[in-house]
DRENPA-69102 format. One record per residue (C-alpha): x, y, z; residue number from 1; chain; residue in three letters. Coordinates in steps of 0.25 Angstrom, whole numbers, plus 5000, padded with zeros to 4 digits. Example, Ala and Ser with C-alpha at 12.3 -4.5 7.8 and 13.67 -1.06 7.14 Angstrom:
<recs>
+------+------+------+-----+-------+-----+
:    X :    Y :    Z :   n : chain : res :
+------+------+------+-----+-------+-----+
: 5049 : 4982 : 5031 :   1 :     A : Ala :
: 5055 : 4996 : 5029 :   2 :     A : Ser :
+------+------+------+-----+-------+-----+
</recs>
This chain:
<recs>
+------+------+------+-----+-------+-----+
:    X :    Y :    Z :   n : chain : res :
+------+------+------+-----+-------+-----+
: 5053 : 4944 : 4955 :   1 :     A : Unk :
: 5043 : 4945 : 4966 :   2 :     A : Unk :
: 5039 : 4930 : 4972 :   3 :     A : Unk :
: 5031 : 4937 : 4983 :   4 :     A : Unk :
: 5017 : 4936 : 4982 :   5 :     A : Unk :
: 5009 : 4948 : 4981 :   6 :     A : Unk :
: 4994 : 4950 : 4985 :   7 :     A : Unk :
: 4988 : 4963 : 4982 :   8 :     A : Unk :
: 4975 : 4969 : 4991 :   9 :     A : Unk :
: 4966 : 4980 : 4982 :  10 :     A : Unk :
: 4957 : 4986 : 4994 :  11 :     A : Unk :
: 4943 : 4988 : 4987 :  12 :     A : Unk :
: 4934 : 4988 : 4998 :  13 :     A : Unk :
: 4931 : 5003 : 5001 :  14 :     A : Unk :
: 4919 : 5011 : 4999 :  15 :     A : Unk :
: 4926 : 5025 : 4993 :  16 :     A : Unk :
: 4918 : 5033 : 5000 :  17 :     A : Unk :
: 4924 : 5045 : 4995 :  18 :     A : Unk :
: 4920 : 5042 : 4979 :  19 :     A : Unk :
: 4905 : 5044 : 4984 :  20 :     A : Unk :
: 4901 : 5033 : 4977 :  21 :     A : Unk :
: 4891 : 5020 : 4978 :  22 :     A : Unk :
: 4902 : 5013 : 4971 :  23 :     A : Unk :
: 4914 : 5007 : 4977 :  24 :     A : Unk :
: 4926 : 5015 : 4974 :  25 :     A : Unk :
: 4935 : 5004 : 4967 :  26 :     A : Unk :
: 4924 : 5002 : 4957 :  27 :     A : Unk :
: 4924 : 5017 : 4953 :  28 :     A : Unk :
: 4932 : 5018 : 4939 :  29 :     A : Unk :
: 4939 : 5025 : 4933 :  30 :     A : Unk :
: 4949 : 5022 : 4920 :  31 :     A : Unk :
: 4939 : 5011 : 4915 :  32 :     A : Unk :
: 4938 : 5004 : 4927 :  33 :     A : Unk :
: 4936 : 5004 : 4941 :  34 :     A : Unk :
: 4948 : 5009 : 4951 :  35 :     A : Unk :
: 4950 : 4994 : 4956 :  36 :     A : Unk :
: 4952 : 4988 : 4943 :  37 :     A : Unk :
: 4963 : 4997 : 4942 :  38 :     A : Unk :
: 4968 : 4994 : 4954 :  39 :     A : Unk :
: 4969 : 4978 : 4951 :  40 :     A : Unk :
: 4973 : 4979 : 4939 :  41 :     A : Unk :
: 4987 : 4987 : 4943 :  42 :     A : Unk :
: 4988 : 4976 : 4953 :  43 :     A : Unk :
: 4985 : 4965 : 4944 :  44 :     A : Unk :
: 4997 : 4971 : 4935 :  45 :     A : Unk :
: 5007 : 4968 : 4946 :  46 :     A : Unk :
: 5015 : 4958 : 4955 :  47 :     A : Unk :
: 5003 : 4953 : 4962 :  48 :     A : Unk :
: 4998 : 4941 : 4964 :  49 :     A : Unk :
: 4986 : 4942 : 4971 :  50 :     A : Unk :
: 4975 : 4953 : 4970 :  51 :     A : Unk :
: 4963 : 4954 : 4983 :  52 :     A : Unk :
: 4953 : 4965 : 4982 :  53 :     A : Unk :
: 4947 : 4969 : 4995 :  54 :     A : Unk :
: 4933 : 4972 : 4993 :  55 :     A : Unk :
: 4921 : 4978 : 5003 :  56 :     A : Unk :
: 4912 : 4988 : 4998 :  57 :     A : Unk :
: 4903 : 4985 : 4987 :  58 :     A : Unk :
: 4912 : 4974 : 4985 :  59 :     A : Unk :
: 4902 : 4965 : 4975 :  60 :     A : Unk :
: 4905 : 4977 : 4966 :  61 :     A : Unk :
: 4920 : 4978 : 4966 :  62 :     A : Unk :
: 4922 : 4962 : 4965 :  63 :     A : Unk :
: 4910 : 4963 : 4954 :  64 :     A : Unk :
: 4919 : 4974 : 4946 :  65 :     A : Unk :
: 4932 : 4967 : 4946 :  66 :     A : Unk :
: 4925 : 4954 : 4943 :  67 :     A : Unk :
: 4919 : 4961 : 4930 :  68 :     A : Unk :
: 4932 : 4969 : 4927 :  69 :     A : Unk :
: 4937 : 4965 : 4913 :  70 :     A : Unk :
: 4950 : 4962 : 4919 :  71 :     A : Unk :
: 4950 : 4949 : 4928 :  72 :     A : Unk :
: 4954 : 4952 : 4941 :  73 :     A : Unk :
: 4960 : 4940 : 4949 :  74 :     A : Unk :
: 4958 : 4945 : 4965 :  75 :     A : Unk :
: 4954 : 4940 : 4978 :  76 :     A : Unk :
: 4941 : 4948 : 4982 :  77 :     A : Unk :
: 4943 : 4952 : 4998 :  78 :     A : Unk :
: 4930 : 4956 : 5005 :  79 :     A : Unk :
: 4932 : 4968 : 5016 :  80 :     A : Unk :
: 4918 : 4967 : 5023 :  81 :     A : Unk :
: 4920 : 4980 : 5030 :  82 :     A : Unk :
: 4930 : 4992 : 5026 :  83 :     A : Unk :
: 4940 : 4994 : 5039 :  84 :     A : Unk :
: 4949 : 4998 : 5031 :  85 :     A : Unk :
: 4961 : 4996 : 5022 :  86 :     A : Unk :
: 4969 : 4987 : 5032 :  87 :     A : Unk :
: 4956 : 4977 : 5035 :  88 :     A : Unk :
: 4953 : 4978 : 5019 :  89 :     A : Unk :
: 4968 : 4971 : 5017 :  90 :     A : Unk :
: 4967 : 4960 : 5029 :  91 :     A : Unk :
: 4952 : 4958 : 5022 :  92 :     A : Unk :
: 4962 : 4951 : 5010 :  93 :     A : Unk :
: 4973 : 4945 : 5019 :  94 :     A : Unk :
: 4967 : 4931 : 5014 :  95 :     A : Unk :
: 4968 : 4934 : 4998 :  96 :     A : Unk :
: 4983 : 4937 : 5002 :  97 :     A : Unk :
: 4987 : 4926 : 5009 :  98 :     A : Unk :
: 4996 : 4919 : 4998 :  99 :     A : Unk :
: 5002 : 4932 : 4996 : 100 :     A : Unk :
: 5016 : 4939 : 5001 : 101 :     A : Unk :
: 5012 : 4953 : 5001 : 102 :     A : Unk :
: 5000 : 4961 : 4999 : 103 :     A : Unk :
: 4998 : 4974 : 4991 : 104 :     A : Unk :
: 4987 : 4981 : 4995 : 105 :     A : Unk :
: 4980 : 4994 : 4987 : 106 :     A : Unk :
: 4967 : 4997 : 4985 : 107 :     A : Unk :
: 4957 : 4997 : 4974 : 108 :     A : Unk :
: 4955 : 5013 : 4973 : 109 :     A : Unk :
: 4969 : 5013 : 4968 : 110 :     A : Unk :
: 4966 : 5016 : 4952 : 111 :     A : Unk :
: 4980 : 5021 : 4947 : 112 :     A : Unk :
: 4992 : 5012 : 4954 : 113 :     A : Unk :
: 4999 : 5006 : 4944 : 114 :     A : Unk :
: 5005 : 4993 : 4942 : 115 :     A : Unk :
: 5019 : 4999 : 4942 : 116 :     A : Unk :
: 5017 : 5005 : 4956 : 117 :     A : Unk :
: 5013 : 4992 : 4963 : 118 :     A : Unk :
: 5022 : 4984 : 4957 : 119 :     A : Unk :
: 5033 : 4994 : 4961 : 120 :     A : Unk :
: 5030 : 4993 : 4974 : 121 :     A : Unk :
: 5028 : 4979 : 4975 : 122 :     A : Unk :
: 5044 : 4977 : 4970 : 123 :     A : Unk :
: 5047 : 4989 : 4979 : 124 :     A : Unk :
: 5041 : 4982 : 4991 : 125 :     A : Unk :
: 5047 : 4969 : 4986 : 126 :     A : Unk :
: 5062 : 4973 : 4984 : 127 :     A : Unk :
: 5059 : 4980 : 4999 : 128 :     A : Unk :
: 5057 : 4969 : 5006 : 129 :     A : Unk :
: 5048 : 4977 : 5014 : 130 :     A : Unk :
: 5035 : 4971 : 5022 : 131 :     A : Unk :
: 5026 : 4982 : 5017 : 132 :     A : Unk :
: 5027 : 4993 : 5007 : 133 :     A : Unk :
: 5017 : 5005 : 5006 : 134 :     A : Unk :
: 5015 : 5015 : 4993 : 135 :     A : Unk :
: 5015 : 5029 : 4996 : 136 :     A : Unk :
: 5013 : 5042 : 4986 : 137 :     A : Unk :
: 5015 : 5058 : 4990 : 138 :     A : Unk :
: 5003 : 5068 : 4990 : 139 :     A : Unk :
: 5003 : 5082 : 4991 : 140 :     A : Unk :
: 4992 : 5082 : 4998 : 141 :     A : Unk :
: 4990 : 5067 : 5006 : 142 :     A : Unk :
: 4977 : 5070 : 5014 : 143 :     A : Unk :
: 4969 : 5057 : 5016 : 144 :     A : Unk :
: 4980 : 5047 : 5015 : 145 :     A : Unk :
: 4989 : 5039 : 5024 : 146 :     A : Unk :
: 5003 : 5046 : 5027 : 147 :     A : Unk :
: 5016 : 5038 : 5025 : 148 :     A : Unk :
: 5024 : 5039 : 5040 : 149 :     A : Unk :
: 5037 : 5036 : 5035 : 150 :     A : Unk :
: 5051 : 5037 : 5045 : 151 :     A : Unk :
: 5061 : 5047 : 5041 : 152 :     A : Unk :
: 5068 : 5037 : 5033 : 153 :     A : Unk :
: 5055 : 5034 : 5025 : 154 :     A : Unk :
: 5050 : 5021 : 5029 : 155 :     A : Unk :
: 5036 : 5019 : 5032 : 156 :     A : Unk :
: 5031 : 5020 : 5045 : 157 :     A : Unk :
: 5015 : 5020 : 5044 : 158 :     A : Unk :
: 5004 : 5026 : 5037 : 159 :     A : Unk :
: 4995 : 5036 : 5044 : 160 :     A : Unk :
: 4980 : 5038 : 5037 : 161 :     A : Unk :
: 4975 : 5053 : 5035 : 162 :     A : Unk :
: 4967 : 5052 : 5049 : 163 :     A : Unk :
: 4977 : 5047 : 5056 : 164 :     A : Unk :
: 4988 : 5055 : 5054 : 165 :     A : Unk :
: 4993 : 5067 : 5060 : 166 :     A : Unk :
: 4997 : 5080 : 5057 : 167 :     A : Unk :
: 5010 : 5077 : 5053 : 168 :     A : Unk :
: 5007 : 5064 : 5047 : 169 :     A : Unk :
: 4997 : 5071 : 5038 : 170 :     A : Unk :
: 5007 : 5081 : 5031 : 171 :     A : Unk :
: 5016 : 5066 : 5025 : 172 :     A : Unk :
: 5012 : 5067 : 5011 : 173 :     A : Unk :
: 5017 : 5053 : 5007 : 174 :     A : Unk :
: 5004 : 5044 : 5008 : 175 :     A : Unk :
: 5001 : 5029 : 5009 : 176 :     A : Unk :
: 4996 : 5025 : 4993 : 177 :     A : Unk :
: 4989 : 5011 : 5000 : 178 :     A : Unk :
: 4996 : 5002 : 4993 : 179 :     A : Unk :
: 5005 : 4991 : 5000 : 180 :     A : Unk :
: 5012 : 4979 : 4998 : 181 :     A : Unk :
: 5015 : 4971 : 5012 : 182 :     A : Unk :
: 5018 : 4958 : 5017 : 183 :     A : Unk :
: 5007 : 4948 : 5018 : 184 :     A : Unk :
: 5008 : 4943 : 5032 : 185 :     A : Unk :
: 5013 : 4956 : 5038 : 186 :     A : Unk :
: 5000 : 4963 : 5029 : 187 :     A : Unk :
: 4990 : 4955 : 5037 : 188 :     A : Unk :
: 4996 : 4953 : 5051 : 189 :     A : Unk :
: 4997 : 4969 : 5052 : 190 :     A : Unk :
: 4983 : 4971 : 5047 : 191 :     A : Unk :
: 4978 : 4962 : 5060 : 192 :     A : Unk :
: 4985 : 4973 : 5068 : 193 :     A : Unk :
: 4980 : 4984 : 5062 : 194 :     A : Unk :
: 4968 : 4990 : 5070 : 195 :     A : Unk :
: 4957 : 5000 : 5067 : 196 :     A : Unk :
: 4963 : 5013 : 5078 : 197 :     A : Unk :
: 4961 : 5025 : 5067 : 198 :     A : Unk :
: 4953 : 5036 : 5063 : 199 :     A : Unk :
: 4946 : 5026 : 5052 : 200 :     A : Unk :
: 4943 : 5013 : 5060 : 201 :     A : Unk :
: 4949 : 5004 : 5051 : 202 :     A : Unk :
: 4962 : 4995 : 5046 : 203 :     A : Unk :
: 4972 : 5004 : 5040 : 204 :     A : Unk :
: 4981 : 4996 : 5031 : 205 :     A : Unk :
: 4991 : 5007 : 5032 : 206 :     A : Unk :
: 4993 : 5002 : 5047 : 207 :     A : Unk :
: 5001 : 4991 : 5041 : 208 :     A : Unk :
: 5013 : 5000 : 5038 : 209 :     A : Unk :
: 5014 : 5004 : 5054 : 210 :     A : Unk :
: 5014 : 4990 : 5058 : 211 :     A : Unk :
: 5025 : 4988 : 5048 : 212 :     A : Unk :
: 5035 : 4998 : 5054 : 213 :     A : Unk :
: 5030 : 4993 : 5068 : 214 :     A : Unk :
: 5035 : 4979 : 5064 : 215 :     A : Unk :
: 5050 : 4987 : 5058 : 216 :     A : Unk :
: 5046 : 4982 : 5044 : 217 :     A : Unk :
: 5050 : 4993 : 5034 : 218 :     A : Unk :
: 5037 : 4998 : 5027 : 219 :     A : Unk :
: 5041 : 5001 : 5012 : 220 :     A : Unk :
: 5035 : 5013 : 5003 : 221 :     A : Unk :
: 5030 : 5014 : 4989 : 222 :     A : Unk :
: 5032 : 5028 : 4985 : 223 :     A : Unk :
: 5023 : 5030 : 4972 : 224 :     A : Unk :
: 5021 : 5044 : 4966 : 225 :     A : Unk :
: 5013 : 5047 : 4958 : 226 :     A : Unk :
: 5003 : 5046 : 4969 : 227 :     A : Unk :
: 4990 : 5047 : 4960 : 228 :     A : Unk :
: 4993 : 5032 : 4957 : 229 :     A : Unk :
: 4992 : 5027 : 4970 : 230 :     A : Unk :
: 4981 : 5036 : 4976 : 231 :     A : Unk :
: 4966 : 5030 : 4978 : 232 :     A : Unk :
: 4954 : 5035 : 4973 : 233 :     A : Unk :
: 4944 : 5042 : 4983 : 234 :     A : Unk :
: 4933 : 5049 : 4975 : 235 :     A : Unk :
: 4929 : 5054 : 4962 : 236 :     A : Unk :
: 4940 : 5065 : 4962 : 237 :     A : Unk :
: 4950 : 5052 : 4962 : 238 :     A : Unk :
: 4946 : 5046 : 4954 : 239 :     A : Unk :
: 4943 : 5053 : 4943 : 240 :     A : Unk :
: 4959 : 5058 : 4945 : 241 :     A : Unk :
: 4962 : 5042 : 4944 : 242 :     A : Unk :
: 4954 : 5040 : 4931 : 243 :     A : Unk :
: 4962 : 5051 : 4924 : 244 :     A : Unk :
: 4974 : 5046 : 4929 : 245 :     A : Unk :
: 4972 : 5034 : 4924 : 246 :     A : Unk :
: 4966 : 5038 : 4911 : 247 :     A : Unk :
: 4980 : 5047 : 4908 : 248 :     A : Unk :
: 4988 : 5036 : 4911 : 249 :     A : Unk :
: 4981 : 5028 : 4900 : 250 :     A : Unk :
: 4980 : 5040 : 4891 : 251 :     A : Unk :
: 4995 : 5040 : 4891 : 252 :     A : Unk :
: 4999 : 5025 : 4889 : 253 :     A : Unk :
: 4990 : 5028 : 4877 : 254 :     A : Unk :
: 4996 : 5041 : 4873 : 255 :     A : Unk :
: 5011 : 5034 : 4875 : 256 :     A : Unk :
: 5005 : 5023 : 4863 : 257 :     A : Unk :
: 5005 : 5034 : 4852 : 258 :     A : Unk :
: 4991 : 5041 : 4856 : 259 :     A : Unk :
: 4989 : 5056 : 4856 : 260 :     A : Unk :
: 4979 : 5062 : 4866 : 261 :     A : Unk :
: 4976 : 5076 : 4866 : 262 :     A : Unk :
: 4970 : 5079 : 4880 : 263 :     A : Unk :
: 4974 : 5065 : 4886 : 264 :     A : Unk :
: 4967 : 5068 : 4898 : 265 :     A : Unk :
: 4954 : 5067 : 4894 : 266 :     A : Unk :
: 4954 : 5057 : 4885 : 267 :     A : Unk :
: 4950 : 5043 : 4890 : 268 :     A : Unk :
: 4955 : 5030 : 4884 : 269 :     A : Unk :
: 4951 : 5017 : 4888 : 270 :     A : Unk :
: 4960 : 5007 : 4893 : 271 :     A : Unk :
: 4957 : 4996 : 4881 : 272 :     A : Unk :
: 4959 : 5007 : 4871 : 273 :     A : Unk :
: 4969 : 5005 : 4859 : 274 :     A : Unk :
: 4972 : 5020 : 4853 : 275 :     A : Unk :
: 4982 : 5017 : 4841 : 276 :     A : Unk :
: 4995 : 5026 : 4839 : 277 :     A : Unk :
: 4993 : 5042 : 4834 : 278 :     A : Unk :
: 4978 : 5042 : 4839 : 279 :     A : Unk :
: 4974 : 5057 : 4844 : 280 :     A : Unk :
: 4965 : 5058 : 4853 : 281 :     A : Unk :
: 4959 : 5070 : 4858 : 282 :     A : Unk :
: 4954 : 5076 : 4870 : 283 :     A : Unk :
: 4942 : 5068 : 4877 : 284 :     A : Unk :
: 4942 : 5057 : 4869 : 285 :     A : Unk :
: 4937 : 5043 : 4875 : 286 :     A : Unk :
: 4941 : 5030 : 4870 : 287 :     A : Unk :
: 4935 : 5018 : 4877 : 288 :     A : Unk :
: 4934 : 5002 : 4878 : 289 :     A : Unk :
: 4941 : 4995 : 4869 : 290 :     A : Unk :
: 4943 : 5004 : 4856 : 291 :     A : Unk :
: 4954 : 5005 : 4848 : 292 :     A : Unk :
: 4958 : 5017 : 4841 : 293 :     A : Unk :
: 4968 : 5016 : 4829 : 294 :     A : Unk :
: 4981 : 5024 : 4825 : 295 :     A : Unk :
: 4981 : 5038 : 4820 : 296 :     A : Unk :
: 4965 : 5041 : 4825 : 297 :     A : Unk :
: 4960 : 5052 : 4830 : 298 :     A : Unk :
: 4950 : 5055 : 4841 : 299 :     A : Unk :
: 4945 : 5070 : 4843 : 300 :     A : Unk :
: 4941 : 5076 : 4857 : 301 :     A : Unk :
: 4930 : 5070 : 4864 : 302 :     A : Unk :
: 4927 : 5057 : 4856 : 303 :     A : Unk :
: 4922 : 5045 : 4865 : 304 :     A : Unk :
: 4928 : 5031 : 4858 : 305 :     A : Unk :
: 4923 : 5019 : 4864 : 306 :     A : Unk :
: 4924 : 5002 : 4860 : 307 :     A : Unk :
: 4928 : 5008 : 4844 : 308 :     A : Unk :
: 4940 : 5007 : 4835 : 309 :     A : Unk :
: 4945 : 5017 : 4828 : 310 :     A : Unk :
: 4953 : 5014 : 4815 : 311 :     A : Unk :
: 4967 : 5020 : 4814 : 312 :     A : Unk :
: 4966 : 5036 : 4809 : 313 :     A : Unk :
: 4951 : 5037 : 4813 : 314 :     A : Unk :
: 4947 : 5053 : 4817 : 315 :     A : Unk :
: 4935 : 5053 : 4827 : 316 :     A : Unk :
: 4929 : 5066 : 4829 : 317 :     A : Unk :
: 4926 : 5075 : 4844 : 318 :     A : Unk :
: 4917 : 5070 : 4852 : 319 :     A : Unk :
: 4915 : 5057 : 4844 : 320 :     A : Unk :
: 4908 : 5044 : 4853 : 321 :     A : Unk :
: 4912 : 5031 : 4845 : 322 :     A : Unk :
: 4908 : 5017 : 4852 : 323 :     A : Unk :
: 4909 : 5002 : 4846 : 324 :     A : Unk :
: 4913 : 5007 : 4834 : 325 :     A : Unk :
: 4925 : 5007 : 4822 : 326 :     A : Unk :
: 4930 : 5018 : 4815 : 327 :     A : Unk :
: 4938 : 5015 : 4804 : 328 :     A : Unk :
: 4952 : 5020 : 4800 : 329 :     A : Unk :
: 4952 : 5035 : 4797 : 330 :     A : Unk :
: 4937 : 5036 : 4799 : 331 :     A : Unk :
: 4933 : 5049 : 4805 : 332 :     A : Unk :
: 4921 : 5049 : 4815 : 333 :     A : Unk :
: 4916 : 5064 : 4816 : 334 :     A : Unk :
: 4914 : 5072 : 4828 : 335 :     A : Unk :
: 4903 : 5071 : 4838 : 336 :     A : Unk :
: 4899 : 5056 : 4832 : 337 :     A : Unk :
: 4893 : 5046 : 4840 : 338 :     A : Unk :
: 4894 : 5030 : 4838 : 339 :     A : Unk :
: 4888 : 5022 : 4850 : 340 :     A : Unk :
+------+------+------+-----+-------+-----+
</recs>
């Protein structure tokens, strides 16, 4: 049983730059919500015991989102009045962990972790014994993200960012996944020797692992494949890749209850949906908000459910757009019908 206590960082302070948007980029949503709600609810579902969320840019909007979210979020809000980087965004929350014994730290643009993976790596970090543990994934192609510099016996010896690495650091296709657990006091008294000598000017978090091996501590890694789980969003093209990842994962825990789906991958099911055993539904389909379907009912390509119940053998026709409604055991609603 883990006595440690554990303080986990979310870094939401970023512009995104890249998603060519007015809007910050943790608010941008995919699946039902936007990616940080994501983000703290996978880390709500594990051993943590305190949750801060570093907050610069358009910061009145993100604290304003999560104070409205129907889940409760119980944080501390950290203010990072100028972006200079990932390692100044973390010593920006060193107060909010000061009761803690080891920080996580991840960042809000981080849709698809699961639960499973963090808390893996939190009792792989624990039974290590380690001052610091870093996840890492493999890429066929890793341009843009920090290499792992390992030793020839594996061990971590630093991360080097895209603009700063050479040639031969550029072909490692192993690459740093931004997530790390580390020891409280040696977190912080490293970050105040971090200094800003790089191609970006800023405080690179990553620097911590360097100092680490400097100091003959063992830097442990994390290796977690498949790598889209851990990978952030950067633009549009991202994330419209994370909302269909996480739409197929729900479509099969639904399919897994007894559901038949008949071009899964484009059909799009709320998360507060109930869809009883022997349903068929079809290509296109869309159920939302908080309907519940019944056993043995039939939904046809095309059709947009939202907020209804659906009696048990119910057949709606193609293309059918039902909201606020009930339909009653083996009633059929025609194609094409529309019920605001």
């Amino acid at each position: 049983m883990n006595t440690l206590n554990i303080s986990a960082v979310i870094l939401a302070a970023g512009k995104g730059t890249r998603m060519k948007s007015d809007k910050a980029k943790v608010l941008h949503t995919l699946f039902f919500k936007p990616m940080l709600h994501h983000v703290l609810d996978t880390v709500s579902a594990t051993d943590v015991d305190g949750l801060a969320v570093v907050v610069g840019h358009q910061r009145e909007q993100v604290l304003a989102s999560l104070a409205e979210a129907p889940v409760s979020y119980t944080f501390t809000p950290v203010v990072q009045e100028e972006q200079l980087g990932t390692g100044h965004a973390v010593l920006c929350a060193e107060s909010a962990c000061a009761s803690s014994d080891l920080v996580m730290i991840l960042c809000g643009d981080t849709p698809l972790i699961c639960p499973e993976t963090l808390q893996a790596m939190i009792d792989q970090h624990l039974a290590s014994k380690t001052i610091l543990s870093l996840m890492t994934t493999v890429l066929d192609n890793p341009f843009g993200y920090g290499r792992i510099v390992t030793t020839p016996e594996g061990g971590v010896v630093e991360i080097v960012e895209q603009k700063d690495a050479s040639i031969e650091q550029q072909a490692i296709q192993e690459i740093n996944a931004g997530i790390y657990l580390v020891d409280r006091e040696f977190l912080f008294s490293s970050l105040q020797q971090v200094g800003t000598d790089n191609s970006q000017g800023e405080v690179y978090l990553t620097d911590i692992v360097s100092i680490a091996t400097e100091q003959g501590h063992r830097v442990e890694k994390f290796v977690h494949r498949p790598a889209i789980d851990v990978l952030g969003v950067n633009s549009r093209v991202e994330l419209a890749q994370a909302h269909n990842e996480l739409q197929m994962r729900h479509n099969q825990e639904v399919m897994l209850t007894g559901v038949s789906m008949y071009g899964s991958e484009s059909i799009l099911i709320g998360p507060d949906c109930q869809i009883g055993q022997d349903t068929v539904l079809h290509a296109g389909v869309q159920i939302t908000g908080a309907s519940l379907i019944g056993k043995e009912v039939k939904i046809a390509s095309g059709a947009v459910i939202h907020n209804c119940q659906l009696g048990a053998g119910a057949v709606i026709g193609a293309h059918a757009v039902l909201s606020n409604c009930t339909i009653g055991e083996g009633k059929h609603v025609p194609p094409l019908t529309h019920r605001p």
